[in-house]
DSSP file (Angstrom, degrees, kcal/mol; ACC not computed):
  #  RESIDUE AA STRUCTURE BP1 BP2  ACC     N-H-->O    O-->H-N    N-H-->O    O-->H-N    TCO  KAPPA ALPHA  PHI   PSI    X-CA   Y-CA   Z-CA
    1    1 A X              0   0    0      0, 0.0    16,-3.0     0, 0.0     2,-0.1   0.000 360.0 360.0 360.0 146.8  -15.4  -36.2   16.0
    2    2 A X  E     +A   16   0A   0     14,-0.2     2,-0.3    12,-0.0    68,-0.2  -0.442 360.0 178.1 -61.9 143.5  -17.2  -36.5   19.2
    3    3 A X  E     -A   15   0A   0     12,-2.4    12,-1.8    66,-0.1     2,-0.7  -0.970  29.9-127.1-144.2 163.2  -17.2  -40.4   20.6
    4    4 A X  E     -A   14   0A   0     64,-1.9    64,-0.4    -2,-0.3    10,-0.2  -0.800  25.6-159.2-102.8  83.9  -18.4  -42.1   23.7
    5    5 A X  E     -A   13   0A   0      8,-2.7     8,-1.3    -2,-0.7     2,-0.2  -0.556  10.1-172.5 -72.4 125.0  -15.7  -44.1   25.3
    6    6 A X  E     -AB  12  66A   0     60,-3.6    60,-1.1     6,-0.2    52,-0.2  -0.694  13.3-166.2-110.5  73.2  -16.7  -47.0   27.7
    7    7 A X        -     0   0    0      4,-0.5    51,-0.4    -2,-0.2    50,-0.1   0.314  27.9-127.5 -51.3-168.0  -13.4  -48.2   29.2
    8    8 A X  S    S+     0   0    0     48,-0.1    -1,-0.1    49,-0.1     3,-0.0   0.241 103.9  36.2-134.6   1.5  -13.5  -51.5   31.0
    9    9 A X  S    S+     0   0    0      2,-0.1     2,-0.2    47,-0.0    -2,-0.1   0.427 116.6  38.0-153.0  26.8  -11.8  -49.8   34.5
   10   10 A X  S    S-     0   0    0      1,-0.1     2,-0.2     3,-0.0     3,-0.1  -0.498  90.8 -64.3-124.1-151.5  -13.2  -46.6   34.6
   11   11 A X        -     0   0    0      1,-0.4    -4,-0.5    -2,-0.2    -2,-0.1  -0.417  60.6 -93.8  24.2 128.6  -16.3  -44.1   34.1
   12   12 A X  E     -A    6   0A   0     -6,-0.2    -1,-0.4    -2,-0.2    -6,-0.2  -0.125  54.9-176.1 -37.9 167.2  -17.9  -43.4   30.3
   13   13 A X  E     -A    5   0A   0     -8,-1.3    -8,-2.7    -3,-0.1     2,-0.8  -0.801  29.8-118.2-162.8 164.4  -16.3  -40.5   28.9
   14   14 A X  E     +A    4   0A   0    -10,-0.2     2,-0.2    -2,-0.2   -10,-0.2  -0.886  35.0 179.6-100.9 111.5  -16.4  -38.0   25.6
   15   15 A X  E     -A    3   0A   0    -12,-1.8   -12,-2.4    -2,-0.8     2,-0.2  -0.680  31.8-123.2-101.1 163.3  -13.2  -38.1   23.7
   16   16 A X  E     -A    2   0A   0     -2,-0.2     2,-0.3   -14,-0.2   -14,-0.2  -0.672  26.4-160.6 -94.9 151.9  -12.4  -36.2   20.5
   17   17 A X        +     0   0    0    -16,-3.0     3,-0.1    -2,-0.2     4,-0.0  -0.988  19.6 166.6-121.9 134.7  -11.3  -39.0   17.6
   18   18 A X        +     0   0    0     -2,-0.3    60,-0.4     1,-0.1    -1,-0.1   0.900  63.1  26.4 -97.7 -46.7   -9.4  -37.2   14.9
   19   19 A X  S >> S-     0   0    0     58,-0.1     4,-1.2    60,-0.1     3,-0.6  -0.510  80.1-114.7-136.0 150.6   -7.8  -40.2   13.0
   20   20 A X  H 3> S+     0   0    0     58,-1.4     4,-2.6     1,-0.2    59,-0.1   0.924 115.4  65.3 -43.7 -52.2   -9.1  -44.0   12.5
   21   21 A X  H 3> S+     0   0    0     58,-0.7     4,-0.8     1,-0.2    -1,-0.2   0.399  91.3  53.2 -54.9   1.1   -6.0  -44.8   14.4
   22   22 A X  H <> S+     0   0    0     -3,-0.6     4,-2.7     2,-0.1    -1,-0.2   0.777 100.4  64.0-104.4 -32.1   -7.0  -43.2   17.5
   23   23 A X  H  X S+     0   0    0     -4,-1.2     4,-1.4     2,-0.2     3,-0.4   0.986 109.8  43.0 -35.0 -81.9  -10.3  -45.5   17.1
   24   24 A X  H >X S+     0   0    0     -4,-2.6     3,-1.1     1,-0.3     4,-0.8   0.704 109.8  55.0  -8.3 -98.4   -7.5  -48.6   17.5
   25   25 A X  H >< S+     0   0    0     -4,-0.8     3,-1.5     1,-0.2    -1,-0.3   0.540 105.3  51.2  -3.4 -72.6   -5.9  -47.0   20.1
   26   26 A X  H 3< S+     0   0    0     -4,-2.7    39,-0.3    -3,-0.4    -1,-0.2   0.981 118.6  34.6 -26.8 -85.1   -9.2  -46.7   22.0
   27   27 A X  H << S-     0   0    0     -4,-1.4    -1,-0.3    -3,-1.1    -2,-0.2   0.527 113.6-111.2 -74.6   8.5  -10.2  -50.4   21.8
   28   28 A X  S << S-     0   0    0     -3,-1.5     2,-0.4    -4,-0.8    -1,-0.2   0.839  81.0 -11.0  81.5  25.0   -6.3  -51.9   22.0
   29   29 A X  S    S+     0   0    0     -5,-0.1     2,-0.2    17,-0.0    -1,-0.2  -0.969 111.3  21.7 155.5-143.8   -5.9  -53.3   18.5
   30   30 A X  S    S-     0   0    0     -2,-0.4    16,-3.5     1,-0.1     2,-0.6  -0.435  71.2-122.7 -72.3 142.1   -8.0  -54.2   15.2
   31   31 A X  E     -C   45   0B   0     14,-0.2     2,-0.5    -2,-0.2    14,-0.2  -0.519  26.8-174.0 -94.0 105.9  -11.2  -52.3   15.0
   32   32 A X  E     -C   44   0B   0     12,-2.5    12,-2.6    -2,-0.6     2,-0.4  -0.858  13.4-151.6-109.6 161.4  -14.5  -54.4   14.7
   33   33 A X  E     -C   43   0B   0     -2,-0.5     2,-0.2    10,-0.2    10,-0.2  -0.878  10.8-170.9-158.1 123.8  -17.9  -52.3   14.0
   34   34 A X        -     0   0    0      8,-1.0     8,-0.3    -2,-0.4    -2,-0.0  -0.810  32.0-115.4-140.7 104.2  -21.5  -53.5   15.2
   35   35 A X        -     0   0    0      6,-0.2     2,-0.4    -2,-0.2     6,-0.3  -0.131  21.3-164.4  28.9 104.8  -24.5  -51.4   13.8
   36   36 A X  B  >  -D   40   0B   0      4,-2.4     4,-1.4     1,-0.5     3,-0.4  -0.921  64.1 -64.2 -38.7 105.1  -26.6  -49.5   16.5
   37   37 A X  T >4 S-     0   0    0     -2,-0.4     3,-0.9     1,-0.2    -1,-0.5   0.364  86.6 -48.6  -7.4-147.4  -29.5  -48.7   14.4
   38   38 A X  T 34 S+     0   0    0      1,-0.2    -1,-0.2    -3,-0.1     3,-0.1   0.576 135.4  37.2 -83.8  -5.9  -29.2  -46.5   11.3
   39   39 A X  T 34 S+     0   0    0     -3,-0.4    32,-1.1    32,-0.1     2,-0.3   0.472 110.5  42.9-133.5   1.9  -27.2  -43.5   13.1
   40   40 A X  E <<  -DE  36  70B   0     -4,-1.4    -4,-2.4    -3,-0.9     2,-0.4  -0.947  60.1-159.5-149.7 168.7  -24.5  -44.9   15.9
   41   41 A X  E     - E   0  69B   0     28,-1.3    28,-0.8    -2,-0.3     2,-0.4  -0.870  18.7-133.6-137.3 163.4  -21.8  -48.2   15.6
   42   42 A X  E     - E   0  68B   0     -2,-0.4    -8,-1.0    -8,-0.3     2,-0.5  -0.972  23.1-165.2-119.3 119.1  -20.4  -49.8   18.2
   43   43 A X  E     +CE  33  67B   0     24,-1.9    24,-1.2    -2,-0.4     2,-0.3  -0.830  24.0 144.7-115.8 143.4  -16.4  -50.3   17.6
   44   44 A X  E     -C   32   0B   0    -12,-2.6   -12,-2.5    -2,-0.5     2,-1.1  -0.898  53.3 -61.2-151.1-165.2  -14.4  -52.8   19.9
   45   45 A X  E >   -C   31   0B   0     20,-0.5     3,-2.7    18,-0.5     4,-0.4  -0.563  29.0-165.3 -83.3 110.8  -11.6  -55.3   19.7
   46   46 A X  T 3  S+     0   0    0    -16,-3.5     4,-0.2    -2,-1.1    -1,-0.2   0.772  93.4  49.8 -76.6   7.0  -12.1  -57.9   17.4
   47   47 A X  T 3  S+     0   0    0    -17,-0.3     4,-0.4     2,-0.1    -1,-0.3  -0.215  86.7 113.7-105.4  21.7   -9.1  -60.2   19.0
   48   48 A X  S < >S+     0   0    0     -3,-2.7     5,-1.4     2,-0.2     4,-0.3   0.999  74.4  35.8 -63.5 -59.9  -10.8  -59.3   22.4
   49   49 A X  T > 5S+     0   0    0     -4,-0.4     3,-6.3     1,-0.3     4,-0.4   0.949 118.2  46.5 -22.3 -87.7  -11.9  -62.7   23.3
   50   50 A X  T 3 5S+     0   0    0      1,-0.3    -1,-0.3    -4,-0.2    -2,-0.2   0.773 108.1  60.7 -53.7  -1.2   -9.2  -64.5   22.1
   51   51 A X  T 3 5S-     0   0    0     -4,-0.4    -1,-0.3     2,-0.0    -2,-0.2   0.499 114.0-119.4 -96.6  14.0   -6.8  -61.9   23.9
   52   52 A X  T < 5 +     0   0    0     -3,-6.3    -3,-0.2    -4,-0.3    -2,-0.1   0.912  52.1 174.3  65.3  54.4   -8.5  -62.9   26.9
   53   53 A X      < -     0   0    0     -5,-1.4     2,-0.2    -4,-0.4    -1,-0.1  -0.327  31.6 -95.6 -88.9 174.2   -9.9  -59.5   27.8
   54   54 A X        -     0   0    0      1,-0.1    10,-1.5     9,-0.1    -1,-0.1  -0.696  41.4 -99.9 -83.8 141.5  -12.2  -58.4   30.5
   55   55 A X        -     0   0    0      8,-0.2     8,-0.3    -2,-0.2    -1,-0.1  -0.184  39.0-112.5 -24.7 111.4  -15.8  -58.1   30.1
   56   56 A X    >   -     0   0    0      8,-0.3     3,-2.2     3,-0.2     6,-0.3  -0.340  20.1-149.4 -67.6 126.9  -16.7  -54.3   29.5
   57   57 A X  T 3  S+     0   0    0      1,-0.3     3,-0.3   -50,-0.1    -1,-0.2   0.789 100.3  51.3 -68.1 -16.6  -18.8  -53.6   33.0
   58   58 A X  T 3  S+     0   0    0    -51,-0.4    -1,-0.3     1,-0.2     2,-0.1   0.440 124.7  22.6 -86.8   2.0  -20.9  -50.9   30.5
   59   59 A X    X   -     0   0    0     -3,-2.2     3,-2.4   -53,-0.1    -3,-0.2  -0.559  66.0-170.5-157.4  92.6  -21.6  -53.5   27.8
   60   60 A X  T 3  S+     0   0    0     -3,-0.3    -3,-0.1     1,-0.3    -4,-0.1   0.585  81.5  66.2 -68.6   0.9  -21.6  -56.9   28.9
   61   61 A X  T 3  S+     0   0    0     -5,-0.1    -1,-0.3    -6,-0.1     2,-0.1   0.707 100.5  63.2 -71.5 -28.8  -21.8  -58.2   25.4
   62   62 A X    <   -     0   0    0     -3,-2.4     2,-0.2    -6,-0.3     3,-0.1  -0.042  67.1-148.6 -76.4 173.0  -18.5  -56.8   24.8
   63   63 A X        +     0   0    0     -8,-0.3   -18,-0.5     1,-0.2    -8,-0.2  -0.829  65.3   7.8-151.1 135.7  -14.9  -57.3   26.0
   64   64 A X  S    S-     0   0    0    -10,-1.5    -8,-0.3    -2,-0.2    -1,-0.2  -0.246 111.4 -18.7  78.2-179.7  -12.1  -54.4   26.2
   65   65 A X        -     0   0    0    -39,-0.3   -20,-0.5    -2,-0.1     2,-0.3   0.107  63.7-150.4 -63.6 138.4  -12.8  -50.9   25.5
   66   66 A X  B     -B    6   0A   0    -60,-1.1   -60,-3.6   -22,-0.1     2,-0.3  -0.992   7.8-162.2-130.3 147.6  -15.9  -49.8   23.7
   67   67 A X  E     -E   43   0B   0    -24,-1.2   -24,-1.9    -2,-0.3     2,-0.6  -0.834   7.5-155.1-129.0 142.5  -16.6  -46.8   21.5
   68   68 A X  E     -E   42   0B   0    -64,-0.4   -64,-1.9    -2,-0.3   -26,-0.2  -0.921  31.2-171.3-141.3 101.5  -20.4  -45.6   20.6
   69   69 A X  E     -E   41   0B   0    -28,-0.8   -28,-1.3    -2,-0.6     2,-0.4  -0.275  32.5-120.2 -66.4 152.5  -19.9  -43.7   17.3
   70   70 A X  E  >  -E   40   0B   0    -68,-0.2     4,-2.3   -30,-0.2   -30,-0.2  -0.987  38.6-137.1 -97.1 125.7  -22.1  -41.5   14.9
   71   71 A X  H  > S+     0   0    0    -32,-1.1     4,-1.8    -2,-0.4     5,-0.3   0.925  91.0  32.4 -47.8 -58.6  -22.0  -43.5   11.8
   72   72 A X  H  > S+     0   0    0      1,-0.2     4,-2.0   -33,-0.2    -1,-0.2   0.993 114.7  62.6 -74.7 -49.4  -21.4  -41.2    8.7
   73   73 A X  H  4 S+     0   0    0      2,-0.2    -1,-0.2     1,-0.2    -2,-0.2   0.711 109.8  41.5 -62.9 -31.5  -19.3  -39.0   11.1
   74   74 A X  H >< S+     0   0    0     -4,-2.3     3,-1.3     2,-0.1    -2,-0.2   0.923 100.0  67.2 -48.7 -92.2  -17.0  -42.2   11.3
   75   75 A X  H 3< S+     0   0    0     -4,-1.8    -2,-0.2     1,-0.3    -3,-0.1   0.603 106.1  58.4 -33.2 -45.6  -17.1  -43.2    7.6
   76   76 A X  T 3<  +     0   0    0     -4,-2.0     2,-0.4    -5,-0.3    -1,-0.3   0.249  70.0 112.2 -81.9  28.5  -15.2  -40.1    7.5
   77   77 A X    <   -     0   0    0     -3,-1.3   -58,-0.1     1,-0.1   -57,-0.1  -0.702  69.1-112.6 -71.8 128.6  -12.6  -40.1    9.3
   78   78 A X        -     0   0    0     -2,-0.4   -58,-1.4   -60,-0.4    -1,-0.1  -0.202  27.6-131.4 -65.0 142.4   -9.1  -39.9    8.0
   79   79 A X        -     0   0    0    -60,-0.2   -58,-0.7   -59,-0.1    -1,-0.1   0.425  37.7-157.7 -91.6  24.3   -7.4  -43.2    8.7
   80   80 A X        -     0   0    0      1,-0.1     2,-0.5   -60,-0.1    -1,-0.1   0.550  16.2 -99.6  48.9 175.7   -4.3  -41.4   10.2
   81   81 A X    >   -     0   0    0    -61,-0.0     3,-0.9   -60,-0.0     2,-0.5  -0.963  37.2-116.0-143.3 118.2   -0.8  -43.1   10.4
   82   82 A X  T 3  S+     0   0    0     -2,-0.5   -60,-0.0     1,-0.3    -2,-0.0  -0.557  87.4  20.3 -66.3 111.5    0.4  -44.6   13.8
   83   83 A X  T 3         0   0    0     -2,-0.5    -1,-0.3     0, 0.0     0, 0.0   0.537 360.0 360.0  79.9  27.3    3.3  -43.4   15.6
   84   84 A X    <         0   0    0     -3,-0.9    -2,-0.2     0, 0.0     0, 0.0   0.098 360.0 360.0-136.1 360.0    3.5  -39.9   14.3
């Protein structure tokens, strides 16, 4: 699936996500999910804070890497297996 990757020291970009685990990947750790209206999620780190991370300069609400999802096109994603 297509995603919108906001890194927190670069440029937006469109990544492919194949696996849940590449979600992780993305945001550095455990995946926490905030509701865009009915059709997009927002996924970030939910340890950001307490991992002392930077504010993301494209969503200042956030900290660490942020991902702007299409919702059912998430709910299905295989959750893939880390390190292989």
């Amino acid at each position: 699936m297509k995603a919108l990757f906001y890194p927190c020291d670069s440029d937006p970009q469109v990544i492919t996500l194949e696996t849940f685990t590449d979600a992780q990947e993305c945001v550095c750790g455990i995946v926490e999910i905030q509701y865009k209206g009915q059709d997009q999620m927002f996924l970030f780190n939910e340890e950001g804070r307490v991992m002392g991370l930077p504010t993301n300069p494209h969503y200042p609400q956030f900290v660490g890497n942020v991902l702007v999802v299409n919702r059912k096109q998430f709910d299905n994603l295989p959750f893939g297996i880390q390190g292989v």
